[in-house]
N, C-alpha and C positions, 0 to 999 in steps of 0.2 A: 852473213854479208854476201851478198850478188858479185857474181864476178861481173864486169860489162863485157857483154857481146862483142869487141874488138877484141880484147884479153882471149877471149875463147877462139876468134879465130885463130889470134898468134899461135893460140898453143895448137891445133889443130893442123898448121901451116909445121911449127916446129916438128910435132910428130911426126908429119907424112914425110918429113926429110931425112929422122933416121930413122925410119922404117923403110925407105926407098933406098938408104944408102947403105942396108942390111945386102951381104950378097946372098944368093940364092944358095940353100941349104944351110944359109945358117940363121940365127938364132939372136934377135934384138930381144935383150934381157929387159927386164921390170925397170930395171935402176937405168939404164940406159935410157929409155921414155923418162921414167921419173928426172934424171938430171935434162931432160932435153925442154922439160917442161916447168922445173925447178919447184915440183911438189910431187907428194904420190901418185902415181898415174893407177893407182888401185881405185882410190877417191875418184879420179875424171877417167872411166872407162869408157863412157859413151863417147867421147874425144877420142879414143883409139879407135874403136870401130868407125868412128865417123872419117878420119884418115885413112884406115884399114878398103871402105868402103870408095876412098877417090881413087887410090892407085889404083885399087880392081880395074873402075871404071875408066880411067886418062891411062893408064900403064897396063892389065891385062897382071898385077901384080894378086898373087893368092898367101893369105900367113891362113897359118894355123893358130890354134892356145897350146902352147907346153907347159902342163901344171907345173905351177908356183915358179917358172922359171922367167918365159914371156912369150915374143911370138916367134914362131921358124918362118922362113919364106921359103915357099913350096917350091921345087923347082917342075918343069912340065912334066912329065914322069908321074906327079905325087898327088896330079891334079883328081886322078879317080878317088882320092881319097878325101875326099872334100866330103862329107856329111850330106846329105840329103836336103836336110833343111837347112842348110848353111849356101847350097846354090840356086835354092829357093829365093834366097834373098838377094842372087849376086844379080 
């Protein structure tokens, strides 16, 4: 079954808010998206990046991936550590 395109922005809107409301240096867990989204956010990952991808842009915000945990938010200091091809894309 299709999700419809409003559905997907809500979830999109919900993410970027607790990921925005994560403080710098710490750590919005898996389950924290997934309840913020009220399904696995492993299933809709391209919904996290695609969040992940507006604060960059509107806010100057950078997360990481912490295997199997979820995302940290970089604080400026941590910014050299951004991947290559990961600023490629910012």
């Amino acid at each position: 079954m299709r999700i419809p395109v409003s559905a997907l922005e809500a979830d999109v809107i919900a993410l970027e808010k607790a990921l925005f409301e994560t403080a710098v240096g710490d750590i919005c867990a898996y389950k924290t998206l997934s309840d913020a989204i009220g399904r696995d956010v492993k299933d809709a990952r391209y919904l996290v990046l695609k969040a992940i991808k507006r604060l960059n842009n509107e806010h100057g915000c950078l997360f990481s991936v912490v295997f199997r945990v979820g995302y940290k938010r970089l604080e400026s200091s941590e910014f050299h550590a951004v991947g290559k091809l990961t600023r490629a894309k910012i």
